[in-house]
C-alpha positions in Angstrom: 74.5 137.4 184.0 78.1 137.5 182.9 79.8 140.0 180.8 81.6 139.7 177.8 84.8 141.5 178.5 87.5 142.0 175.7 90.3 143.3 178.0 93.3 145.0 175.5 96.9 145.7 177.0 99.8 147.9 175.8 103.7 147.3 175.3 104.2 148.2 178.8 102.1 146.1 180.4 103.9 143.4 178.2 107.2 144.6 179.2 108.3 141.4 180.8 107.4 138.3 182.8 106.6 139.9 185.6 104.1 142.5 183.7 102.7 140.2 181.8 101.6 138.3 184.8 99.8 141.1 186.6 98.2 141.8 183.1 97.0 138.5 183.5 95.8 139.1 187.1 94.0 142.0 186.0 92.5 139.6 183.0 91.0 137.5 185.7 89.9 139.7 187.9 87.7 141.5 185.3 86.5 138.5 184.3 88.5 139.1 180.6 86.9 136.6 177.6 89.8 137.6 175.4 92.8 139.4 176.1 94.4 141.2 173.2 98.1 142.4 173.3 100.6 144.8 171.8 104.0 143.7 171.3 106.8 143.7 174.5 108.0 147.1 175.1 110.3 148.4 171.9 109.5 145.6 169.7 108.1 147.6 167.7 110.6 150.3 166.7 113.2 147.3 167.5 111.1 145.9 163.9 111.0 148.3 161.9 115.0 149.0 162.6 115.5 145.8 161.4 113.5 146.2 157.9 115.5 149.4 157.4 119.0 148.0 158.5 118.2 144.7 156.2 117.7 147.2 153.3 120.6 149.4 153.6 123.1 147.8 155.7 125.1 145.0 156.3 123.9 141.5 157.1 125.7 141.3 160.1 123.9 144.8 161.6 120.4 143.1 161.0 121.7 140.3 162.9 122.3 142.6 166.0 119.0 143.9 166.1 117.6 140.1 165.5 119.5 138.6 168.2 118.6 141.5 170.6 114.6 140.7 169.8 115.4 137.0 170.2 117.2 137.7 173.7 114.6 139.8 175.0 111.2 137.3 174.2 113.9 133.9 175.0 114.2 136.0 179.0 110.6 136.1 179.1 110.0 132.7 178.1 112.3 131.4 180.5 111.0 133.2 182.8 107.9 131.7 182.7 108.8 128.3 182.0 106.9 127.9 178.8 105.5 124.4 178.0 107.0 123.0 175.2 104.2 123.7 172.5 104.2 127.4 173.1 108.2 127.2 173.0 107.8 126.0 169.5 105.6 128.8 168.3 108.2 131.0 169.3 110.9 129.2 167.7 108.9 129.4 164.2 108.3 133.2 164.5 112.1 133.9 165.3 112.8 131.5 162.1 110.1 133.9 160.3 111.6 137.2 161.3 114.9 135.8 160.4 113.9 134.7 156.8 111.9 138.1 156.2 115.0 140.0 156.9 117.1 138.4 155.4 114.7 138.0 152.2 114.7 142.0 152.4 118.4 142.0 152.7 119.0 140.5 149.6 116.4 142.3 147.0 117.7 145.4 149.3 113.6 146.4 149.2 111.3 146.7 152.3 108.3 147.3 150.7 105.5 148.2 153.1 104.0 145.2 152.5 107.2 143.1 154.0 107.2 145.7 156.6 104.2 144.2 157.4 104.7 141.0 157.7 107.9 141.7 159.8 106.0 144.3 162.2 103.3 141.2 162.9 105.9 139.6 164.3 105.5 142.0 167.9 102.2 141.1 168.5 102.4 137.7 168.0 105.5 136.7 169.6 103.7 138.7 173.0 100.3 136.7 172.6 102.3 133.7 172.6 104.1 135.0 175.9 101.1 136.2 177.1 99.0 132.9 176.6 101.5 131.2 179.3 101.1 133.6 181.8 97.3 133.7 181.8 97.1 130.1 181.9 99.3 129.9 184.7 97.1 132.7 187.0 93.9 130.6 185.8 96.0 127.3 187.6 97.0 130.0 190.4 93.1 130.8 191.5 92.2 127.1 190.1 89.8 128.2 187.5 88.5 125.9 185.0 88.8 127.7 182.5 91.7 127.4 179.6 93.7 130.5 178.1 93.7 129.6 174.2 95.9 131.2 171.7 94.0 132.5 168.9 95.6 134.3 165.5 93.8 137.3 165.5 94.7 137.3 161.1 91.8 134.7 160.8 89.0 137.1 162.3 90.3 140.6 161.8 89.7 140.6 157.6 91.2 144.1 155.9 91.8 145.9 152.8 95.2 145.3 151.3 96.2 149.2 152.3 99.6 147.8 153.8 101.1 150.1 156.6 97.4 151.1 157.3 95.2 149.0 156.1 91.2 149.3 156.9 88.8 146.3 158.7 86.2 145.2 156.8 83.6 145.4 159.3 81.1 143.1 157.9 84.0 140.6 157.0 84.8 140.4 160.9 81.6 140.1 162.0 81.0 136.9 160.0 84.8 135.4 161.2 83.9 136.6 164.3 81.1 134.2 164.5 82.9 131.6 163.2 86.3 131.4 165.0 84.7 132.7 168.5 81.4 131.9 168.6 82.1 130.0 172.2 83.1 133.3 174.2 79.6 133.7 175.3 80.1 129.7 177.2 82.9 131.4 179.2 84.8 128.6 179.8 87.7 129.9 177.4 89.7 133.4 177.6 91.3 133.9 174.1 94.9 135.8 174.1 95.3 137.3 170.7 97.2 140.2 169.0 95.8 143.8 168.6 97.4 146.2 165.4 98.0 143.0 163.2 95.1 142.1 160.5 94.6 139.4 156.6 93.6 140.1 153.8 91.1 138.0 151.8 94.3 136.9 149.9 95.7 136.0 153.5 98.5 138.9 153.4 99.5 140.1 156.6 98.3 143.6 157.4 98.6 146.6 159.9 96.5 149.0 161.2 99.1 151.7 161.5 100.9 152.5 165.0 98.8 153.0 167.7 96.5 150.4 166.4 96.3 147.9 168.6 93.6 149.7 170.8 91.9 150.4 167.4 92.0 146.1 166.4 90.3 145.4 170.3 87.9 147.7 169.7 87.1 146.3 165.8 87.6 142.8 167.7 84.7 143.6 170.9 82.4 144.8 167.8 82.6 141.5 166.3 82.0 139.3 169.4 79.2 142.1 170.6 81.2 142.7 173.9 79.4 144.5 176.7 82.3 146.0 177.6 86.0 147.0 176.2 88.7 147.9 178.7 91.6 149.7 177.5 94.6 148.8 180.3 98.2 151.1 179.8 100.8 152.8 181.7 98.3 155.8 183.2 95.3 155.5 185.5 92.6 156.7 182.8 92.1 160.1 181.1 93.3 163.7 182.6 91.8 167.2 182.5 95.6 167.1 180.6 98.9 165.7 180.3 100.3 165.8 183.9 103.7 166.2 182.3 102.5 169.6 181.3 100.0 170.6 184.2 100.7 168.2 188.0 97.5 169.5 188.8 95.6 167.8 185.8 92.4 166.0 187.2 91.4 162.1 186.5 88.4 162.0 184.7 85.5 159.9 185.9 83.4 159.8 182.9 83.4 161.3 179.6 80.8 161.2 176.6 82.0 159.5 173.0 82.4 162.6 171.1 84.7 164.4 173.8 86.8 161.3 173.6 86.9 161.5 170.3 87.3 164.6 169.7 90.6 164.3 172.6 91.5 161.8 171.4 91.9 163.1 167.0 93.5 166.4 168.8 96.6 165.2 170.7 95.6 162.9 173.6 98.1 159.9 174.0 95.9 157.4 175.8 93.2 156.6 173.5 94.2 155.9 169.5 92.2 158.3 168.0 90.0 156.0 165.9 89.5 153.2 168.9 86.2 154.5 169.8 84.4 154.0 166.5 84.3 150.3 166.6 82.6 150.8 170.0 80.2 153.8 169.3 78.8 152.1 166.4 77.6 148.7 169.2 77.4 151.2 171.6 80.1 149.9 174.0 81.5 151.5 176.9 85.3 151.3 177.1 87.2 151.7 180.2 90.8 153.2 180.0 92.9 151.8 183.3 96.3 151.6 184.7 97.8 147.2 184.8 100.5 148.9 187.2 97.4 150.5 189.6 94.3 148.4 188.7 92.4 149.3 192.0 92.3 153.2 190.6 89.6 154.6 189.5 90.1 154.8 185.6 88.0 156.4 183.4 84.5 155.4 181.4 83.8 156.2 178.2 80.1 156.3 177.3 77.3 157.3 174.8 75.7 159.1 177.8 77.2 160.4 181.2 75.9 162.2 184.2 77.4 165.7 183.9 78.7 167.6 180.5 80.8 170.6 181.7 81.8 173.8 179.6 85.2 172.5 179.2 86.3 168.6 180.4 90.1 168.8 178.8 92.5 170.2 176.9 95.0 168.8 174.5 98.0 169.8 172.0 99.0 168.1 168.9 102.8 169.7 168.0 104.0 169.6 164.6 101.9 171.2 163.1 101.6 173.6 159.8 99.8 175.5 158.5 99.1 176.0 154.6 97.8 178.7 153.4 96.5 178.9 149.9 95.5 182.7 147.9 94.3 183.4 144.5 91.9 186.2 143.1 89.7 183.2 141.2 88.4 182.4 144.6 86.1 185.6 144.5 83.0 184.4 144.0 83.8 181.5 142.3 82.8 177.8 143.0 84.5 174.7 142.8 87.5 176.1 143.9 87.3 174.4 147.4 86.7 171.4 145.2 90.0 171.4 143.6 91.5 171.6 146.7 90.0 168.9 148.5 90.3 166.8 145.7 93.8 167.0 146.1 94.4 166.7 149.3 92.4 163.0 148.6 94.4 161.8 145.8 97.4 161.9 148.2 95.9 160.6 151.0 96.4 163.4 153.2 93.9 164.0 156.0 93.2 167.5 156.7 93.0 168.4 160.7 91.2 172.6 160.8 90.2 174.5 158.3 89.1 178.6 157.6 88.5 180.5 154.5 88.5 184.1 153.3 87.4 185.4 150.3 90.4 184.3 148.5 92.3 182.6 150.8 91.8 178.6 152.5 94.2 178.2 155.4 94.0 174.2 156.6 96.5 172.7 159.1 98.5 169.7 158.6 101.1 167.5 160.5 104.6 169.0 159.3 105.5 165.2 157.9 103.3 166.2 155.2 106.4 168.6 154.1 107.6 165.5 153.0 105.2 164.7 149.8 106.9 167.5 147.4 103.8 166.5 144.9 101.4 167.6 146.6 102.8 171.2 147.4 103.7 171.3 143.6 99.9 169.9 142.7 98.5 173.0 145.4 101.0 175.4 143.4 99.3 174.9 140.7 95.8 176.1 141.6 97.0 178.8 144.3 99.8 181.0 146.3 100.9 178.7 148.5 102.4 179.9 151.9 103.7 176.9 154.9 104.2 178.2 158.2 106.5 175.6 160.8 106.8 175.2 164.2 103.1 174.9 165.2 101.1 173.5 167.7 97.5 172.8 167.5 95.7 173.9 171.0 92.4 171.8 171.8 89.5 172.7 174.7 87.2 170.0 174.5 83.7 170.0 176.3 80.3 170.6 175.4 78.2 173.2 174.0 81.4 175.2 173.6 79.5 176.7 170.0 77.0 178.4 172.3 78.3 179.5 174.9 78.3 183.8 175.3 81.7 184.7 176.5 84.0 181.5 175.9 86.1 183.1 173.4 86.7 186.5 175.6 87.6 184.2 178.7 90.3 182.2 176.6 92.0 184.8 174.8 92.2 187.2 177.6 93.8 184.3 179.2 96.2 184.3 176.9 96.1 187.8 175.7 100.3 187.9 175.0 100.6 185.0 173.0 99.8 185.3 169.2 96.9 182.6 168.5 97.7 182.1 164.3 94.1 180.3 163.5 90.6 179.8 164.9 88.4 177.0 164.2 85.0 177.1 166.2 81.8 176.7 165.0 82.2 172.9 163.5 81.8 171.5 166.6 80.1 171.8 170.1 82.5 169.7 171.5 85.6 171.2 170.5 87.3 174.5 170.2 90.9 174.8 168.6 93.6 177.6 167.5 96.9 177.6 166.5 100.3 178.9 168.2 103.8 178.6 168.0 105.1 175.6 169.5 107.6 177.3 172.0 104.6 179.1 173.4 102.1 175.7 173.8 103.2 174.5 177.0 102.5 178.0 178.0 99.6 178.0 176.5 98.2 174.9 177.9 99.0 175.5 181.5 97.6 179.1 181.4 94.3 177.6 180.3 94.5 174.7 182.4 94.2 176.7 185.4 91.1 179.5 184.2 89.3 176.6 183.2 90.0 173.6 185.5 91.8 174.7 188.3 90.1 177.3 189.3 
């Protein structure tokens, strides 16, 4: 019986005509019912330059940076010899970008909700690309099936949260049904756009960067896919970054939580909400190379074979940590309250936590150092102290809460370099601390080879 597949690819594998091709080779060889894609490589960033040039410089620097996006999608169309139709499309979103910018130019505002609509403009400039060079690999292997472009806006329904908005899941199940219903006949393989979403006032959304693997997953929910393949630059998930350690291992298999918890502590392949979509329909996800699709990859499921100690490791720099004191903590209650509650009226999410008797430590990502209100609202209740330059250490595996011994192996392993915060207990999956961030790479590799290597 065939398999839904919703197949997602990243900016790399979108790079250019000849990437987007062997993306599209990889499509068919999976047997891919939709295909959804991030913007070319550097789009992105190439966007949101233009939003902030068009704000606070002149016309004629915006222009730059529009002609350079032009120039790069116009190579790719030519070289793939796009029909006529799919030419068009393009034209209109280079006439869209155009007018955004120059609409931001002169009210000299980018709101977030115009960098919206200008940042949608990646995606689905790519998916028009894209939809070209599937249909020619379909003509190639003479399959009679048609590559359709689809506007993932109409199916992928979100709160108006511009810059990073949230799905309404029960929203996209019901567009779902009614814009794609006719996956399951297979004779179609959709191309749409992953990070881009509407809301019910048909305003252009985003999910925030990284979200494209986040929108496929939200999308394979909503067409109840049997499977959702994550393709990028790297051949699956590593014991740890082999930038940091060569001798970091591919991983076969690993379970839903350790993804998730590698994936909210520092690990670059998976966006760290992705898996929810698929945890909740229970779908596996596979995380592959487009450049080396005969490797092995690695599966994410709800249940694997074998749950070691520790599976990976991972750091997430920038990191600080705020500490907050005050004597009314003794014995008092509601005082974790206060602070929570602030944290949530600025939208700030909070990564480890520990408490004292008076004290609350929490860590942070440093661009937090950037919302002077809420330091000044935490001044208010408590002594607060920020410490810089920190990097939060990850081991993620299984049963690490109880396990005799675990915490005597790590720290003798790293018995020279000052660990600032603990936070164990919350989780069997996960074990974290705090260091400086001069000493993580240190850290990491040391820890690497107790607990993998050897």
């Amino acid at each position: 019986m065939a398999k839904l597949i919703v197949s997602k690819f990243g900016g790399t594998s979108m790079g250019d005509a000849e990437c987007m091709l062997r993306s599209a080779e990889v499509a068919y060889r999976q047997g891919s019912s939709m295909v959804v894609v991030s913007a070319t490589s550097g789009t992105t960033n190439d966007l949101i330059a233009l939003g902030k040039t068009a704000e606070s410089q002149s016309w004629s620097e915006a222009e730059k940076i529009i002609s350079k996006i032009h120039a790069r999608h116009v190579k790719i169309a030519s070289d793939l010899n796009l029909p006529t139709d799919l030419l068009q499309a393009l034209e209109t979103l280079f006439e869209e970008m155009a007018s955004l910018a120059k609409g931001i130019h002169l009210l000299k505002d980018c709101s977030v909700k115009a960098m919206d609509a200008l940042m949608s403009l990646g995606e689905r400039m790519s998916s028009v690309l894209c939809t070209e060079a599937m249909a020619q690999v379909l003509r190639k292997h003479k399959d009679a099936k048609s590559a359709k472009l689809v506007d993932a806006r109409d199916v992928l329904r979100t709160d108006d949260a511009f810059g990073k908005a949230k799905p309404i899941t029960k929203d996209i199940e019901a567009l779902s049904n009614k814009h794609l219903g006719y996956l399951r006949d297979f004779k179609t393989v959709v191309v749409t756009q992953g990070y881009i979403g509407r809301t019910e006032e048909g305003m252009t959304t985003t999910l925030g960067r990284g979200g494209s693997d986040y929108s496929a997953a939200i999308l394979a929910e909503g067409v109840s896919a049997d499977v959702l393949e994550i393709w990028t630059d790297v051949a699956g998930i590593a014991t740890t970054d082999p930038r940091i350690c060569p001798k970091a291992k591919p991983i076969d298999e690993i379970s839903f939580k350790e993804a998730s918890e590698l994936a909210t502590f520092g690990a670059k392949v998976l966006h760290p909400a992705t898996l929810l979509p698929a945890i909740r329909k229970n779908i596996p996800v596979f995380v592959g190379s487009s450049f080396d699709a005969e490797a092995r990859g690695t599966w994410v499921r709800k249940e694997v074979t074998d749950y070691p100690l520790i599976r990976a490791m991972a750091m997430r720099k920038k990191q600080i940590l705020v500490t907050l004191s005050t004597p009314e903590m003794l014995h008092a209650h509601g005082f974790l309250f206060q602070i929570f509650k602030i944290f949530n009226d600025h939208k700030v999410s909070i990564d480890a936590i520990t408490t004292s008797e008076i004290s609350v430590s929490v860590t942070l990502d440093d661009s937090t150092l950037l919302n002077k209100r809420l330091i000044a609202d935490l001044s208010e209740i408590a002594d607060v102290q920020v410490e810089e330059n920190l990097t939060l250490i990850s081991l993620i595996g299984n049963n690490i809460n109880h396990t005799p011994g675990l915490g005597k192996q790590i720290f003798e392993t790293i018995a020279d370099i000052n660990v600032r915060m603990i936070c164990l207990g919350a989780s069997k999956h996960n074990f974290c601390f705090l260091v400086s961030e001069d000493q993580s790479t240190e850290t990491i590799q040391r820890l690497h080879k107790k607990f993998v290597e050897a």
